[in-house]
C-alpha positions as CSV (number, residue, x, y, z in Angstrom):
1,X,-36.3,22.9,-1.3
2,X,-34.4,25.3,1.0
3,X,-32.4,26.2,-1.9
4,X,-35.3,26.9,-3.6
5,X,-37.1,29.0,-1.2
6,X,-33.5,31.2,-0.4
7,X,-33.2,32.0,-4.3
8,X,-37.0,33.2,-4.7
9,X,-36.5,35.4,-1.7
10,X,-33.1,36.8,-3.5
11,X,-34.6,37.5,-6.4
12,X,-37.8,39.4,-5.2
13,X,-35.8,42.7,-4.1
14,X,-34.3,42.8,-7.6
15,X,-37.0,42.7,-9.3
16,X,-39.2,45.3,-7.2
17,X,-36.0,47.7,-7.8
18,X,-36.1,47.1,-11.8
19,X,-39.9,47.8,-11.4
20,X,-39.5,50.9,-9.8
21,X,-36.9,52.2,-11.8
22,X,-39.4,51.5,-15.1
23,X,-42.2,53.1,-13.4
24,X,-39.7,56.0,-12.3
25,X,-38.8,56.6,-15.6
26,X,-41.9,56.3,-17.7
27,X,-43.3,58.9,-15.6
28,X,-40.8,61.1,-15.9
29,X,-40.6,60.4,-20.3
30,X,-44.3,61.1,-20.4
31,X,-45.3,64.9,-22.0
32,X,-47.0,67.2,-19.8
33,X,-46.1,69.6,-16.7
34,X,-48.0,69.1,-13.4
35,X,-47.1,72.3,-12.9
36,X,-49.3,73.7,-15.4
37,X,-52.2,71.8,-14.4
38,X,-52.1,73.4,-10.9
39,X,-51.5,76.7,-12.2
40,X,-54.9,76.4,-14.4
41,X,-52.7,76.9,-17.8
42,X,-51.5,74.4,-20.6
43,X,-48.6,74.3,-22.8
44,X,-49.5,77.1,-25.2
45,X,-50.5,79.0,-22.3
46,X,-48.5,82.5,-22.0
47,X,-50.4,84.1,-19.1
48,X,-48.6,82.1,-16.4
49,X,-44.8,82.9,-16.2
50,X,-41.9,81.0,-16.6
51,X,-40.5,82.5,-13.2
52,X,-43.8,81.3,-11.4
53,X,-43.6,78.0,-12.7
54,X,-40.2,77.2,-12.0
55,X,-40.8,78.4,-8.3
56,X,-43.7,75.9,-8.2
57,X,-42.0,73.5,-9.8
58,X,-38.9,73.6,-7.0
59,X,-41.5,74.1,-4.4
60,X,-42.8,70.6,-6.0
61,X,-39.0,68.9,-5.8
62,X,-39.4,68.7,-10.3
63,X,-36.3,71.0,-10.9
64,X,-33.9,68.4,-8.8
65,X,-31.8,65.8,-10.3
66,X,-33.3,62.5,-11.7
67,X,-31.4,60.3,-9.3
68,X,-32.3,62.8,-6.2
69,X,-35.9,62.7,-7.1
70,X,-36.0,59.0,-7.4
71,X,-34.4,58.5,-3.9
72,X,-36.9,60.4,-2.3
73,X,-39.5,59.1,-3.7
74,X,-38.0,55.1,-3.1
75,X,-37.3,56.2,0.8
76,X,-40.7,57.4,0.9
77,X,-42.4,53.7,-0.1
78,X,-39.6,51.9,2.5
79,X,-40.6,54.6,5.5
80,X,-44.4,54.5,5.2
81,X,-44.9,57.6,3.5
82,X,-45.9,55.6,0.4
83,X,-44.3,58.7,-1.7
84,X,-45.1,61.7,0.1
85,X,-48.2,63.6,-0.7
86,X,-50.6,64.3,-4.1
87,X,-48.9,67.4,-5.9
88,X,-52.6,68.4,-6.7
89,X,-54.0,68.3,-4.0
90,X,-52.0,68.2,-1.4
91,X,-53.3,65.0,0.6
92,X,-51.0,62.2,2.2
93,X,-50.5,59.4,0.0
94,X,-50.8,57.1,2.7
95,X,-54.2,58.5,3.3
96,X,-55.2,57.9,-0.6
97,X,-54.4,54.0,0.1
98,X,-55.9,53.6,2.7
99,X,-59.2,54.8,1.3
100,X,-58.7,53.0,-2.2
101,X,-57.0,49.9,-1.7
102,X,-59.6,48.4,0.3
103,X,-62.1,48.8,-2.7
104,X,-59.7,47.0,-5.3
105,X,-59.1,44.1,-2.7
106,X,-62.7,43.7,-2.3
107,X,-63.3,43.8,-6.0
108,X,-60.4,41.2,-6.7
109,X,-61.9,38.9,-3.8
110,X,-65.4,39.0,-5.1
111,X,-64.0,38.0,-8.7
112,X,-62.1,35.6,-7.2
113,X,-65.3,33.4,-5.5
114,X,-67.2,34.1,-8.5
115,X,-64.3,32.6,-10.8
116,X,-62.5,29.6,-9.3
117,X,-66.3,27.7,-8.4
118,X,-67.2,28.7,-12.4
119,X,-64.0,27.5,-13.7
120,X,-63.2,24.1,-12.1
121,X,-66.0,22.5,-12.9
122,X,-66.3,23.3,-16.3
123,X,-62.9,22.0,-17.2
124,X,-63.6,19.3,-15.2
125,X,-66.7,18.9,-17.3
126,X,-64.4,19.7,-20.5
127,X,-61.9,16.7,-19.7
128,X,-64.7,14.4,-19.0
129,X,-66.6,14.5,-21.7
130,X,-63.5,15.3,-24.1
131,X,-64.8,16.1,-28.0
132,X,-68.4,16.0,-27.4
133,X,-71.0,18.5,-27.1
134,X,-70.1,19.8,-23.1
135,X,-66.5,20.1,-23.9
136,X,-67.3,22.4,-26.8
137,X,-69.3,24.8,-25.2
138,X,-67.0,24.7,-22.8
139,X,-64.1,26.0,-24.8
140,X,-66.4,28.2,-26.4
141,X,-67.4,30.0,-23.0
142,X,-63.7,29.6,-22.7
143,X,-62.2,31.7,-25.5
144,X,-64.8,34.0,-25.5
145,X,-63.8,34.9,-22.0
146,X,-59.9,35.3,-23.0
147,X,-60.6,37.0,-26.4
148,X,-63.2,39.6,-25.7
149,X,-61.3,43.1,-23.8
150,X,-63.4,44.0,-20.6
151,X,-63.5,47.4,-20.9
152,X,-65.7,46.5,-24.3
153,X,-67.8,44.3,-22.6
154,X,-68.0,46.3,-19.7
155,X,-70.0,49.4,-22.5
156,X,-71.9,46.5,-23.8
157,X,-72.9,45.3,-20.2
158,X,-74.2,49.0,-19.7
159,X,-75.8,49.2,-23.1
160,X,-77.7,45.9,-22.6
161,X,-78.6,47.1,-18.7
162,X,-80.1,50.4,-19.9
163,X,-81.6,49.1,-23.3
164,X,-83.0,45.7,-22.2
165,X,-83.7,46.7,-18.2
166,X,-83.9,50.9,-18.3
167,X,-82.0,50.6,-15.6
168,X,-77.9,51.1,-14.9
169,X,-75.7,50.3,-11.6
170,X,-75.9,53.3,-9.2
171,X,-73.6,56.1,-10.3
172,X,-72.4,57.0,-6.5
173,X,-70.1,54.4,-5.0
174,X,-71.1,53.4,-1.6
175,X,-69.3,50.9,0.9
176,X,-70.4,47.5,1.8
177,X,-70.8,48.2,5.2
178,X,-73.2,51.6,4.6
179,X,-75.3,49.9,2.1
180,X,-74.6,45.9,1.5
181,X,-77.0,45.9,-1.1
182,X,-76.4,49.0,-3.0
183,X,-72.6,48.2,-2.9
184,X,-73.5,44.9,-4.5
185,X,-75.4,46.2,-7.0
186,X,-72.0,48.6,-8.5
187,X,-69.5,46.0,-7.7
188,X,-71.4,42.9,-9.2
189,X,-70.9,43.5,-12.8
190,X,-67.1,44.7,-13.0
191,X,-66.8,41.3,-10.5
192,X,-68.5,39.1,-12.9
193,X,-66.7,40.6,-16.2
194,X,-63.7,40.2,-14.8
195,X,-64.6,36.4,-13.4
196,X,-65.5,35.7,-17.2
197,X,-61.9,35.9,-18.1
198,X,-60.4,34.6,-14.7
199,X,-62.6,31.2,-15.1
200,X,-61.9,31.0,-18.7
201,X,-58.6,30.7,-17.7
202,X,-58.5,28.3,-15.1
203,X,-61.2,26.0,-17.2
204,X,-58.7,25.5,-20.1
205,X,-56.3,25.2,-17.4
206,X,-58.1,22.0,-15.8
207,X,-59.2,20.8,-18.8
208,X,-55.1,19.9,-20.3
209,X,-54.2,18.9,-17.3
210,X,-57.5,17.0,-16.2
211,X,-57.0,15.1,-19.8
212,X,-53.2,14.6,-18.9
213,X,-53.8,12.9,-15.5
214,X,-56.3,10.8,-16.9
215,X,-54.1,8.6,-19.3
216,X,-51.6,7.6,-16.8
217,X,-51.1,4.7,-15.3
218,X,-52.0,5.3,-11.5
219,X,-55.8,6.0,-12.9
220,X,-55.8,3.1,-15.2
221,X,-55.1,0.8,-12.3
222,X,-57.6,2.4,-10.2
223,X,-60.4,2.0,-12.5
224,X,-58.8,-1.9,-12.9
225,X,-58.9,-2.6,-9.0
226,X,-62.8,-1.8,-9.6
227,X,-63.1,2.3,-8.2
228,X,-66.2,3.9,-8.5
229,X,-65.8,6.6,-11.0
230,X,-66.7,9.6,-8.4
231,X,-64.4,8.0,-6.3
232,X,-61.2,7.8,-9.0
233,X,-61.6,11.5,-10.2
234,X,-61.7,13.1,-6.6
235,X,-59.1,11.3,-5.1
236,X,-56.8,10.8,-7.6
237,X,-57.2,12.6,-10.8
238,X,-58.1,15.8,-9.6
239,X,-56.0,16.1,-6.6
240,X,-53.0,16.3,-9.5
241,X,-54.7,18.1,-12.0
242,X,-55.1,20.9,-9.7
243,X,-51.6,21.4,-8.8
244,X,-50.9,23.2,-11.7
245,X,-54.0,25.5,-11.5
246,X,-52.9,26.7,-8.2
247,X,-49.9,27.7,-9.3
248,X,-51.1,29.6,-12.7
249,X,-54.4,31.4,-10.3
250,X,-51.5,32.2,-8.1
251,X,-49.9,34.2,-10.9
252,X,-53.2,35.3,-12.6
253,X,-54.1,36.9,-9.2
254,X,-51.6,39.2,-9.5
255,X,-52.7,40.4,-13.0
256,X,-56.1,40.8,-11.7
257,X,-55.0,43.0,-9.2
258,X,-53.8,45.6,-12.8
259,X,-56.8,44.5,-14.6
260,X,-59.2,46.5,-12.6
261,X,-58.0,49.7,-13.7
262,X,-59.9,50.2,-16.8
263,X,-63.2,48.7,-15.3
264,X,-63.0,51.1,-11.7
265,X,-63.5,54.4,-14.0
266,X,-66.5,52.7,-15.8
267,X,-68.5,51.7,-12.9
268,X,-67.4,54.6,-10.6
269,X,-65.7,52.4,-8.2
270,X,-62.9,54.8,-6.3
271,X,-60.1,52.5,-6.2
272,X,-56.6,51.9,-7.1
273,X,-57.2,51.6,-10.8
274,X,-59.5,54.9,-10.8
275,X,-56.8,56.8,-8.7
276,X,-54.0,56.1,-10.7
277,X,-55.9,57.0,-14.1
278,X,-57.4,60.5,-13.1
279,X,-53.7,61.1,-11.0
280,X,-52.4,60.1,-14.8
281,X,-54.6,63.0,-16.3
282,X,-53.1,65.6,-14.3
283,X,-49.7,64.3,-14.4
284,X,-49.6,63.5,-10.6
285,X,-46.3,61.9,-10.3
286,X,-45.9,60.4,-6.6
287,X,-49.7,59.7,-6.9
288,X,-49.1,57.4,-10.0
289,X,-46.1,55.7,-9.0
290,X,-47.2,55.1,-5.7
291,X,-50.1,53.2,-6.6
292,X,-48.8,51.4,-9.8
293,X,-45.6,50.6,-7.3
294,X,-47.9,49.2,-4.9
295,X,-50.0,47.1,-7.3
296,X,-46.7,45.4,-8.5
297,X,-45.4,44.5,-5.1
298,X,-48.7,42.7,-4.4
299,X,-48.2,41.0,-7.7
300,X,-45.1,39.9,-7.0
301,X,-46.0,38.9,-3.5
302,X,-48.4,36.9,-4.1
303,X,-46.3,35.3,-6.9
304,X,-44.1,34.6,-4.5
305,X,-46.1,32.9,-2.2
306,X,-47.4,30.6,-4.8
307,X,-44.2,29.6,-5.4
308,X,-43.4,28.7,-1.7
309,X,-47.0,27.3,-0.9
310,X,-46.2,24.9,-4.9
311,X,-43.3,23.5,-3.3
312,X,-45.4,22.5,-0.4
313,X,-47.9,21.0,-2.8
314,X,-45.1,19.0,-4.5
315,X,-41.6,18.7,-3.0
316,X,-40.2,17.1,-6.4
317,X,-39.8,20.8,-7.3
318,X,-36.7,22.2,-8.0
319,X,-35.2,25.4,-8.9
């Protein structure tokens, strides 16, 4: 186990390097010219000078080496600075997540008690009543949740809202503690869209492994020795069959975390996914890497601590 625990810690700092390095680079391989945007001009633009732009861009740190601008920018996530400030606008990355990061978290934790109490259950239900009528809505629900993409559902979600109801979320974002209720109202749809495809996946999840634990031996013999059903599933069946799905929600966590990206700029939510998309638009390096940086060391944080918390769960683990 100790083993086990030493190589997962060895590997994480790799990997966050090789993340920033592909984030680094992808930036810097994209077309456009933040320089341009701040001046007002675009590519075909010939009232702004070459001479001014290069001053702004060395003003900006663009005209140093690759390898320069990548150290300061790595230095700046280790010392706090999170990558210096916007090249837009001028304000203190640190500042920019502070103010968004809360939002995502909130969003991911609301998805998160909307999605494991859905999910459960209906694979439990799934297993149970294996090839009948439950266990095919069930996969229904199921696939419709992984299939469909959220951003479509999240237009159809609107179009239904405004078609059916006349009425649509609230455009301005507002924070829970301002207005509980309002805030509810914006975040509540995203949160259940979202908690569609989360609970989808840890139904089919429970389901295999639900049907798995119920042909061996251990529950034979406990139904034989005379167990009340109720009694069989909780403390036996399910206790297993859940050990997988803490891993894999461990893991799917972390993808949730990415997944709100597309759904903050439809419902006007001013988080992490929203900041990195309009800091994308205007080609706002540190603002982009920052964030997506961020995002990925969470991910791999908390993949990380489902590893160590699985071989907990089960010490037959190895590496």
């Amino acid at each position: 186990m100790q083993r086990y625990l030493v190589r997962r810690l060895l590997l994480f700092f790799p990997t966050v390097f090789f993340a920033s390095l592909v984030i680094f680079t992808m930036m810097r391989v994209l077309p456009g010219d933040v320089a341009l945007v701040i001046m007002g001009g675009d590519e075909s633009d010939a009232a702004v000078s070459e001479e001014t732009l290069n001053a702004l861009r060395k003003q900006l740190g663009l005209l140093d080496s690759l390898p320069v601008q990548y150290g300061k920018w790595a230095w700046s996530m280790v010392n706090g600075e999170f990558g210096g400030v916007s090249l837009v606008d001028k304000q203190p990355l640190s500042e920019i997540i502070a103010q968004r990061l809360p939002r995502t978290l909130q969003l991911t934790f609301l998805t998160f008690l909307i999605a494991i109490p859905a999910g459960i259950p209906l694979g439990i239900i799934a297993a149970l009543y294996q090839n009948r009528w439950p266990d095919y809505l069930a996969r229904m629900l199921t696939i419709g949740g992984l299939a469909l993409p959220n951003f479509w559902l999240a237009l159809l979600m609107l179009l239904a809202l405004i078609l059916w109801f006349q009425w649509t979320p609230p455009i301005f974002y507002v924070d829970f503690w301002e207005d509980p209720w309002t805030h509810l109202q914006i975040v509540i749809w995203p949160a259940i869209i979202l908690a569609w495809g989360f609970s989808a996946y840890v139904a089919r999840i429970t389901r295999s492994n639900m049907l798995e634990v119920l042909r061996q031996d251990y529950v034979r013999t406990a139904y034989s020795k005379g167990l009340a059903t109720r009694t069989v599933l909780w403390r036996h069946a399910l206790r297993n069959a859940l050990i997988p799905v803490v891993t894999l929600t461990g893991t799917y966590l972390g993808t949730l975390l990415g997944g709100t990206v597309i759904l903050e700029s439809i419902f006007s939510i001013p988080g992490m996914g929203q900041g990195i998309l309009r800091a994308a638009w205007v080609r706002d390096y540190p603002v982009v890497q920052s964030l997506a940086m961020l995002l990925v060391v969470m991910a791999l944080v908390l993949n990380l601590l489902t590893d160590i918390i699985y071989v907990f769960i089960d010490p037959r683990i190895k590496y």
